[in-house]
C-alpha positions as CSV (number, residue, x, y, z in Angstrom):
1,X,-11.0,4.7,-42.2
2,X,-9.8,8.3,-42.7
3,X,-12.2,10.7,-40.7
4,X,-11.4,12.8,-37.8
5,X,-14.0,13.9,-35.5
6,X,-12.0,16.2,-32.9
7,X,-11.7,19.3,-34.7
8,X,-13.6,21.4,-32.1
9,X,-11.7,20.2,-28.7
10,X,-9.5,22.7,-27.3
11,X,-6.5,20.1,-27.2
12,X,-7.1,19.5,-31.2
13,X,-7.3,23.6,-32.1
14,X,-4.3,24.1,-29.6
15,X,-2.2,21.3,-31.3
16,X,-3.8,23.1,-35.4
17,X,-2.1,26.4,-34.1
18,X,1.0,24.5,-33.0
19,X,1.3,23.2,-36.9
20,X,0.6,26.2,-38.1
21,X,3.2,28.1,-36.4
22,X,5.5,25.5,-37.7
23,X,4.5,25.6,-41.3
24,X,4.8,29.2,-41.1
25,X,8.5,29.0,-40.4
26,X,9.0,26.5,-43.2
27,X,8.7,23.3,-41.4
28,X,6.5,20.4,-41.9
29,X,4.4,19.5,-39.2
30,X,1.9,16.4,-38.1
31,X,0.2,15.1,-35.4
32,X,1.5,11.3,-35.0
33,X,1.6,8.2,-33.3
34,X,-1.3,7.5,-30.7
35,X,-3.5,10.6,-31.0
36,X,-3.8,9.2,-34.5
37,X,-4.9,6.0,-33.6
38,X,-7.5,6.9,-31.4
39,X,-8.9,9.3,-33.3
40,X,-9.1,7.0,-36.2
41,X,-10.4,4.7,-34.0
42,X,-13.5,7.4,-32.7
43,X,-11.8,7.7,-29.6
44,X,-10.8,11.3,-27.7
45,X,-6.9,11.7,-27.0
46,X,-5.5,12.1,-23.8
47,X,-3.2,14.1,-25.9
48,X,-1.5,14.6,-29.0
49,X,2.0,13.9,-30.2
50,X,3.2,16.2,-32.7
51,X,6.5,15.7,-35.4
52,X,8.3,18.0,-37.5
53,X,11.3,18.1,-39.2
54,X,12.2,21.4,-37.3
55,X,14.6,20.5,-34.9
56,X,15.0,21.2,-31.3
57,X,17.0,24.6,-32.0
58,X,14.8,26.0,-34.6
59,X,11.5,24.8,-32.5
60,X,13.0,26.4,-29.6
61,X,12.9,29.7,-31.7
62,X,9.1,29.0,-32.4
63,X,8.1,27.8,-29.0
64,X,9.8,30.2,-26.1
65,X,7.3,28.3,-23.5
66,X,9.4,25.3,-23.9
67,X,11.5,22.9,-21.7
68,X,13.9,20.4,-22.9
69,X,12.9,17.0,-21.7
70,X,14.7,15.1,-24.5
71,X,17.1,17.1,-26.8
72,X,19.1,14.1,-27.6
73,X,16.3,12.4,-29.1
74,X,15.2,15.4,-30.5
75,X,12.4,15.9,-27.9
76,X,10.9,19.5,-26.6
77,X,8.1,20.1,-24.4
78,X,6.2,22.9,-25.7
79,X,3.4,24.6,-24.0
80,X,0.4,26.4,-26.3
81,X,-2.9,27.8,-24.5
82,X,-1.4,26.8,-21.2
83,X,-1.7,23.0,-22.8
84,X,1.6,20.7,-23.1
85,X,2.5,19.1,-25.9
86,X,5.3,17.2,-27.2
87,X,7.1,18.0,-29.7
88,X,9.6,15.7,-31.7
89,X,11.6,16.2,-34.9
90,X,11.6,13.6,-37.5
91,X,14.9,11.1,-36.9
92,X,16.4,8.0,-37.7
93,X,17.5,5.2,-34.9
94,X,20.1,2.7,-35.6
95,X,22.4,0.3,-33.5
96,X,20.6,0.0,-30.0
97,X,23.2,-1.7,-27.5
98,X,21.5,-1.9,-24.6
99,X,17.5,-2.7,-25.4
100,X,16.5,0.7,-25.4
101,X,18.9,3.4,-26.4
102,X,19.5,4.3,-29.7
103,X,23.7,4.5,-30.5
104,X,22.9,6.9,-33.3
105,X,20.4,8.9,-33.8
106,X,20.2,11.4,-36.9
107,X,17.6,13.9,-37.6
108,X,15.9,14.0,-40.9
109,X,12.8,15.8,-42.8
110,X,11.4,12.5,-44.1
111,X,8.5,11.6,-42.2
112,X,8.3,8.2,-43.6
113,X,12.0,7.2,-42.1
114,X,11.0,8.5,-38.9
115,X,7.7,6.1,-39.3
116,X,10.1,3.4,-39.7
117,X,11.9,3.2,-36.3
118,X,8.6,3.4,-34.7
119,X,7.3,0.7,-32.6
120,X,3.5,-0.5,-34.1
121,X,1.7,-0.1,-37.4
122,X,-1.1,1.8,-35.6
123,X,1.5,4.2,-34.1
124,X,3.2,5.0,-37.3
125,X,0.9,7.3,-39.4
126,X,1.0,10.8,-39.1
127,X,-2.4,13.3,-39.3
128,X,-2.1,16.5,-41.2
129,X,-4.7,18.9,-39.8
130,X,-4.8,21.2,-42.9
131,X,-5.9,18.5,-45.4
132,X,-7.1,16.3,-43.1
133,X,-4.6,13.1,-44.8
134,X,-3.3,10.2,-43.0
135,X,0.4,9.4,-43.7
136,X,0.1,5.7,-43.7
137,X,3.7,4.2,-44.6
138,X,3.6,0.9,-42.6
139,X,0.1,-0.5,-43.5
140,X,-1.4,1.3,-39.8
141,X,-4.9,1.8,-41.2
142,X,-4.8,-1.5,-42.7
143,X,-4.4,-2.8,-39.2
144,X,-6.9,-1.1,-37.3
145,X,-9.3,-2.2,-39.8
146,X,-8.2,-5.8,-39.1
147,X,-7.8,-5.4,-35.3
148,X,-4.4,-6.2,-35.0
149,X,-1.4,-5.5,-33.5
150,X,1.8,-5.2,-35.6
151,X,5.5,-4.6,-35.5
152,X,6.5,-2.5,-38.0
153,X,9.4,-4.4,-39.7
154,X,10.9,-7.3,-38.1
155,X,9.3,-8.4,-34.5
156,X,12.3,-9.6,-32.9
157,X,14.3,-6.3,-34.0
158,X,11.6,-3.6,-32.5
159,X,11.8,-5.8,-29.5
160,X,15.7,-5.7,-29.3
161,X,15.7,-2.3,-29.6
162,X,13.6,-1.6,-26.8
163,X,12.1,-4.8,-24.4
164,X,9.5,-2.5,-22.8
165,X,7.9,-2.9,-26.4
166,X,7.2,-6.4,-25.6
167,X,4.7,-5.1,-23.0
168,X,3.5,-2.7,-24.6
169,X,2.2,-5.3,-27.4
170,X,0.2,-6.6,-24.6
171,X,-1.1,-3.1,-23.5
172,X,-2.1,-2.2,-26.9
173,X,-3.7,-5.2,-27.9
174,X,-5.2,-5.6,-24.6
175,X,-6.6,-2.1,-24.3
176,X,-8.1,-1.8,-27.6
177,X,-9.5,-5.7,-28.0
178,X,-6.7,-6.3,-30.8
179,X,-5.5,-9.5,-31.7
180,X,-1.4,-10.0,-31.4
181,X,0.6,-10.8,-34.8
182,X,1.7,-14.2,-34.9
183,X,5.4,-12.9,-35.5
184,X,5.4,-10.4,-32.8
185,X,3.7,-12.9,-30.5
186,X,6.7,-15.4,-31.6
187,X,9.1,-13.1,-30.9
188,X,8.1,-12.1,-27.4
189,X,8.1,-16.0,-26.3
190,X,11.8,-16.2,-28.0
191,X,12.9,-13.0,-26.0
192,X,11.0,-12.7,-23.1
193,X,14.1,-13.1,-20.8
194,X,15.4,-9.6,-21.7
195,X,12.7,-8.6,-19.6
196,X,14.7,-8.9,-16.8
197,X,17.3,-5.5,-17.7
198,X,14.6,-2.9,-17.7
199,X,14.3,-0.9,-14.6
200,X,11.9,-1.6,-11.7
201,X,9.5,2.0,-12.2
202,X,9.3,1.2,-16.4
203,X,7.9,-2.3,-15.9
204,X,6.0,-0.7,-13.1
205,X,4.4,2.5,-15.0
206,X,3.4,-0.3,-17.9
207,X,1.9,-2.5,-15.2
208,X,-0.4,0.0,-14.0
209,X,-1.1,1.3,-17.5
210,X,-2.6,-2.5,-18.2
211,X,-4.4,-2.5,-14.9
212,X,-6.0,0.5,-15.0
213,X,-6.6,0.1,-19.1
214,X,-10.4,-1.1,-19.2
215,X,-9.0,-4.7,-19.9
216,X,-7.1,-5.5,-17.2
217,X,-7.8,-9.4,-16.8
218,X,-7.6,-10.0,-20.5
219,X,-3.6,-8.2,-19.6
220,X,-2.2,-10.3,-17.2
221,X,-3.8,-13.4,-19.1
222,X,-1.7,-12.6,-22.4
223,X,1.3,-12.0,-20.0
224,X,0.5,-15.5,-18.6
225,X,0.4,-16.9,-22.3
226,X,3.4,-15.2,-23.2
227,X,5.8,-16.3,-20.8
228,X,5.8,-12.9,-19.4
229,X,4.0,-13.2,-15.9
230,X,6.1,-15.3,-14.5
231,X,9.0,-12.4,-15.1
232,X,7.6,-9.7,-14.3
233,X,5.0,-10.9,-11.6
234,X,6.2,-14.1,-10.2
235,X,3.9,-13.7,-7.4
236,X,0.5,-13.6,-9.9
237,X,1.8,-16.4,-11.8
238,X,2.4,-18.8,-8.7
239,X,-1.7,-18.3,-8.1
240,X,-2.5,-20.4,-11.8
241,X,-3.6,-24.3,-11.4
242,X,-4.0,-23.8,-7.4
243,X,-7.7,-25.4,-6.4
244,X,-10.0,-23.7,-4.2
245,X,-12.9,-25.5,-2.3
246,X,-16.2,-25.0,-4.6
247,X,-18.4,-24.3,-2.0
248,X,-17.0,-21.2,-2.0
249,X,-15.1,-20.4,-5.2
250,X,-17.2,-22.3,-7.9
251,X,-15.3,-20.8,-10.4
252,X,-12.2,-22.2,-10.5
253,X,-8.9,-21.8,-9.4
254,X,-7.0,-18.9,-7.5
255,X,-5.9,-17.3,-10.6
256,X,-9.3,-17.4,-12.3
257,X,-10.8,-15.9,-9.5
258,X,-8.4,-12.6,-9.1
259,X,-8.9,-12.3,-12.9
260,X,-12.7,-12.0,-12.5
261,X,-12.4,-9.7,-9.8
262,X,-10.1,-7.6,-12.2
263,X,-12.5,-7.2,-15.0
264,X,-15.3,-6.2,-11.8
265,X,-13.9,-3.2,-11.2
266,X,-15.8,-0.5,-12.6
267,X,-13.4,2.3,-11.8
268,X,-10.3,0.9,-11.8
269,X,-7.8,2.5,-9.8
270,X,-3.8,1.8,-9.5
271,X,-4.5,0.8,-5.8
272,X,-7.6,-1.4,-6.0
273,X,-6.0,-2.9,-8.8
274,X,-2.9,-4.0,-7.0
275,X,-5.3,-4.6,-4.1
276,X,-7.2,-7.2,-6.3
277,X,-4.1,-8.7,-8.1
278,X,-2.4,-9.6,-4.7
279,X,-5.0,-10.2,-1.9
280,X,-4.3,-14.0,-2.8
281,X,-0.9,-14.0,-3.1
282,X,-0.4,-16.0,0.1
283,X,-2.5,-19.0,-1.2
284,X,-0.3,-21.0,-3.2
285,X,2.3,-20.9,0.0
286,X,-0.6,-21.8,2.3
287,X,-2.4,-24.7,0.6
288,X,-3.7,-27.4,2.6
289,X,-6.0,-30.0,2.2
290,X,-8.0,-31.3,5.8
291,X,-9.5,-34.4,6.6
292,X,-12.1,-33.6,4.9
293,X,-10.5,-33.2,1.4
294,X,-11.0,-29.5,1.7
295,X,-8.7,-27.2,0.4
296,X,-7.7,-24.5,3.7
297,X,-5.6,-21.6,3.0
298,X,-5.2,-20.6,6.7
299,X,-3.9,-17.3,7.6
300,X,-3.4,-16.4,4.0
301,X,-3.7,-13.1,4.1
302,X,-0.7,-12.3,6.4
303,X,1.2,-14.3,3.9
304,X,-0.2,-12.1,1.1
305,X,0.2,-8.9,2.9
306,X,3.6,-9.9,2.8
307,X,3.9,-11.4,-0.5
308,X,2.6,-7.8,-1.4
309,X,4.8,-5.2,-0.1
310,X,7.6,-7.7,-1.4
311,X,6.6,-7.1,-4.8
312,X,5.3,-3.5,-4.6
313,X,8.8,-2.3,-2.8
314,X,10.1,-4.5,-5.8
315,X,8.8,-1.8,-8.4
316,X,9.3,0.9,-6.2
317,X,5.8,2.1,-5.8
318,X,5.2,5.0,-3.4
319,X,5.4,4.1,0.0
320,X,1.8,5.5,0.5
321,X,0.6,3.2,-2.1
322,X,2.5,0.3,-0.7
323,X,0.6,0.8,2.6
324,X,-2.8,1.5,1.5
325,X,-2.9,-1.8,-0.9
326,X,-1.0,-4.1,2.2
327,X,-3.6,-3.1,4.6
328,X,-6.2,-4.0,2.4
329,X,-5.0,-7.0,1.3
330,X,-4.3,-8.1,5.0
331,X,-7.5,-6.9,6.8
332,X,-9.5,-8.1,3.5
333,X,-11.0,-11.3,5.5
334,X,-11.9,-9.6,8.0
335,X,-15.2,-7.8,6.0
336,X,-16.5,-11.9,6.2
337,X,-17.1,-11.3,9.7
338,X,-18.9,-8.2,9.4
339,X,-22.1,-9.6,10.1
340,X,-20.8,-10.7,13.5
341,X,-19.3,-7.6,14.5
342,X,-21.1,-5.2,17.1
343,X,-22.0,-1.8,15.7
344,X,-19.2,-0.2,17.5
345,X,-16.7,-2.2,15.8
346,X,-18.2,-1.7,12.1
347,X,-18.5,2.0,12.9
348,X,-14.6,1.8,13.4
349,X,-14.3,0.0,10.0
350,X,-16.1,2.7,8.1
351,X,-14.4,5.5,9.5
352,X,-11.0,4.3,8.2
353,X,-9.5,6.2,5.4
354,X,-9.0,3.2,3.1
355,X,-13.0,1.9,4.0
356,X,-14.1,2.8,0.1
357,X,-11.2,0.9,-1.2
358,X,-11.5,-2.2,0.8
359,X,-15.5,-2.3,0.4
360,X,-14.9,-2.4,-3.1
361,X,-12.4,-5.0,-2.5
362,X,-14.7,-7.0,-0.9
363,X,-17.7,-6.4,-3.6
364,X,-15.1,-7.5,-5.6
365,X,-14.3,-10.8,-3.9
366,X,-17.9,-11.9,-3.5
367,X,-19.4,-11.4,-6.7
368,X,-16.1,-13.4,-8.3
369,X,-16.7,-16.3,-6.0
370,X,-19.6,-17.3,-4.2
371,X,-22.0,-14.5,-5.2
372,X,-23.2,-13.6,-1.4
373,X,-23.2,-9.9,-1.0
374,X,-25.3,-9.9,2.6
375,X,-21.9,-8.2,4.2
376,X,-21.8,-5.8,1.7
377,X,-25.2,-4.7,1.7
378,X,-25.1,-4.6,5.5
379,X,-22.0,-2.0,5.1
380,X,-24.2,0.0,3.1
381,X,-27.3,0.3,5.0
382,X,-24.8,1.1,7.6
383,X,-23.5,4.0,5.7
384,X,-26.9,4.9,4.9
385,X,-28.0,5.1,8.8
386,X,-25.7,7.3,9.1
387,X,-26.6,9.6,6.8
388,X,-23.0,9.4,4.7
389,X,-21.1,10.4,7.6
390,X,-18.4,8.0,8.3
391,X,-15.7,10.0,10.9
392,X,-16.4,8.9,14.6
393,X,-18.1,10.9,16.9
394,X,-15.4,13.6,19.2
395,X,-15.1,11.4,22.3
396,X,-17.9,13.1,25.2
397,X,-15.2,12.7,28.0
398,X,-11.1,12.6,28.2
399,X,-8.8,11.6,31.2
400,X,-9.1,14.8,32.2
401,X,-12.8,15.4,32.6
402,X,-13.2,11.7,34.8
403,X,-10.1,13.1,36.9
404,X,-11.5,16.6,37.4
405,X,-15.3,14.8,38.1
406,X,-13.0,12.6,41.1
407,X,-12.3,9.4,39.6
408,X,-8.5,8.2,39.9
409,X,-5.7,7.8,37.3
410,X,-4.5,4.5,36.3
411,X,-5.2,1.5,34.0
412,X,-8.9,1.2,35.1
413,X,-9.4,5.0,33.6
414,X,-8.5,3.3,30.2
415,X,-10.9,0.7,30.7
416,X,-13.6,3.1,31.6
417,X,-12.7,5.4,28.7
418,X,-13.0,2.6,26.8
419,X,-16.4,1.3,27.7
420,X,-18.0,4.8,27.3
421,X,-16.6,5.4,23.6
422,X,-18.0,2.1,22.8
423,X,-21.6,2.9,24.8
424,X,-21.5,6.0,22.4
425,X,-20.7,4.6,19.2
426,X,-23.8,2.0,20.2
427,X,-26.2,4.9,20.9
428,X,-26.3,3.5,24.4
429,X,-25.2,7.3,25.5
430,X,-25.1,10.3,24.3
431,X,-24.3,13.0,26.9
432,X,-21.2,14.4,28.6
433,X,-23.0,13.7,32.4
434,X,-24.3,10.3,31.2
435,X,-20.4,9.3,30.4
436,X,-19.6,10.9,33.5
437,X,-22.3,9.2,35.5
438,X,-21.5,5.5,34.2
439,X,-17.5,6.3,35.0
440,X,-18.6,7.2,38.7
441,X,-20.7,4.3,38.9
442,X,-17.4,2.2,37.5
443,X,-14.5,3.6,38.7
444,X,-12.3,4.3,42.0
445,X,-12.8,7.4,43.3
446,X,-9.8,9.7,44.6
447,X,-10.1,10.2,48.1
């Protein structure tokens, strides 16, 4: 495992002329860390990483597009072809007191020490575009070959030094199908209380990074068997072990269900995957079993809803995103009634800016439970009637226009307003004088 296939993308030829530039100073330059891996691996990088044993001051010379998002870690941000990169010099990290930053931190122009504070195997080798040789110091190729994921050096010390790693053993292992070294797996389960110090938005940004990562089920499961989802998602974890009634949910439990409706999404997205992981939130809390030895779960989704913005506001999403995904989750039973609503109403439903999301949602449910998609399809022969448009009509009459044709102000006018936007949306009329002819017929007229 040593070829790289990228040379021609204008992110690869941008990062070449970055090394370059540094090489031609007198500095040693590589791309590292991720990039690496994924290109080993046959995969395009979102980006590449590049290391040097230039330092910020004497890369700041090279680069005058620059900003400095990290000079104390030896971190620039340089930009080349209007592309950013990041640009790091080599260093040494020792003594972290507080589970993520270093106490000291020393520069150095020895690639292999700076392998060494790294976090994984796969993200320790450097790439050297001008030979085209891997810098392998912590056995990363050796690993990808095996599909696994690796500390480098002691588990329980990379995790000390920063706990977010311990999540990130689940992203990475997750994400690319890896299995999780017995001694990093070990250590996790021995320090999986530390997760508790890290801030709210870097559990958060990790979170959505598994969710939208192409394996998202297979994420929250490891969590689950680490010890982790009950820490960082108390609400998911609550969800394992509760029964459903198999007429309707012949696959298992509540927790078995959201994870099949995780790996059904074929686009994932940070709010339908929030959508997903908490639209049965409320269910362990609202567990009953009737007379008939049923389980119930009644009004469950106000008790999700809830359950929902609880957490979200918890990792301080957006408060956009906090009220797209608690609408959906609340209004999410109501797409099991579709079927019984008049076309009026269902027009209503698809004109709200959140319909796409929710429909999904509900395509989603279905096919992870009882497999009847007769709603769904319904939805979309709707959508197909109407020819893809799914904003309501402009009303044919206002207050105005039934006051100016005679009729009289007051609560009946609503009514009457009413009636006629729901006559149009049935295609029971469809002119201004036919709205004004059915108020006349209906209303009081002003004396």
């Amino acid at each position: 495992m040593n070829n790289i296939y990228f040379s021609g993308s204008p992110v690869f030829q941008s990062a070449v002329r970055i090394v370059d530039k540094l090489r031609a100073a007198g500095h040693a330059g590589y791309f590292v860390g991720g990039a690496v891996r994924d290109m080993l691996l046959g995969r395009t990088p979102k980006d590449i990483d590049i290391a040097t044993s230039a330092t910020p001051e004497q890369a700041a010379a090279i680069f005058p597009r620059h900003h400095k998002i990290g000079v104390s870690f030896g971190i620039l941000m340089i930009v080349e072809d209007d592309i950013p990169f990041e640009l790091a010099t080599f260093r040494e990290e020792r003594e972290y007191a507080d589970g993520r930053h270093p106490e000291v931190v020393k520069y150095t122009d020895n690639p292999e020490l700076d392998a060494a504070r790294r976090d994984f195997t796969i993200n320790g080798m450097f790439y050297d575009p001008a030979t085209g040789r891997i810098l392998d110091f912590t056995g990363g190729q050796r690993d990808l070959e095996k599909g696994i994921v690796r500390t480098i050096g002691s588990a329980e010390q990379r995790f000390s030094e920063d706990y977010l790693r311990m999540l990130r053993a689940v992203r990475f292992s997750t994400r690319l199908g890896f299995e999780l070294d017995r001694e990093a797996a070990d250590a996790i389960m021995k320090l999986k209380h530390n997760i508790s110090s890290l801030s709210a938005e870097r559990v958060r940004d990790e979170l959505n990074l598994m969710l939208t990562g192409g394996a998202p089920a297979a994420a929250v499961r490891l969590l689950h068997q680490l010890g982790l989802l009950e820490l960082v998602l108390p609400e998911v974890a609550a969800m394992d072990g509760v029964p459903q009634p198999k007429q309707f949910h012949p696959e298992g439990d509540v927790l078995i269900h959201t994870l099949l409706m995780l790996d059904h999404m074929p686009l994932p997205g940070i709010e339908l995957a929030w959508s997903i992981l908490l639209h049965d939130a409320g269910k362990p809390a609202t567990l009953s079993i009737g007379e008939d030895g049923i389980e119930h779960f009644y009004r469950h989704e106000e008790a999700s809803a809830a359950i929902a913005e609880s957490c979200l506001n918890r990792l301080k999403f957006s408060r956009k995103e906090i009220d797209t995904v608690v609408h959906a989750v609340k209004n999410h039973m109501r797409f099991a009634m579709v079927d019984k609503m008049r076309p009026p109403k269902i027009k209503r439903l698809i004109a709200e800016d959140d319909f796409p999301l929710e429909l999904e949602l509900h395509r989603c449910d279905c096919i992870s439970s009882h497999s009847k998609l007769g709603n769904y399809l319904l939805l979309l022969d709707m959508l197909h009637l109407s020819g893809g448009e799914t904003a309501l009509p402009e009303p044919l009459v206002n207050g105005r226009d039934l006051m100016a044709a005679g009729l009289k102000p007051g609560p009946q006018m609503g009514k009457i307003l009413h009636q006629i936007a729901e006559m149009q949306l049935a295609g029971e009329i469809g002119t201004k004088a036919d709205a004004i002819a059915f108020a006349m017929h209906s209303g009081v007229v002003q004396k």
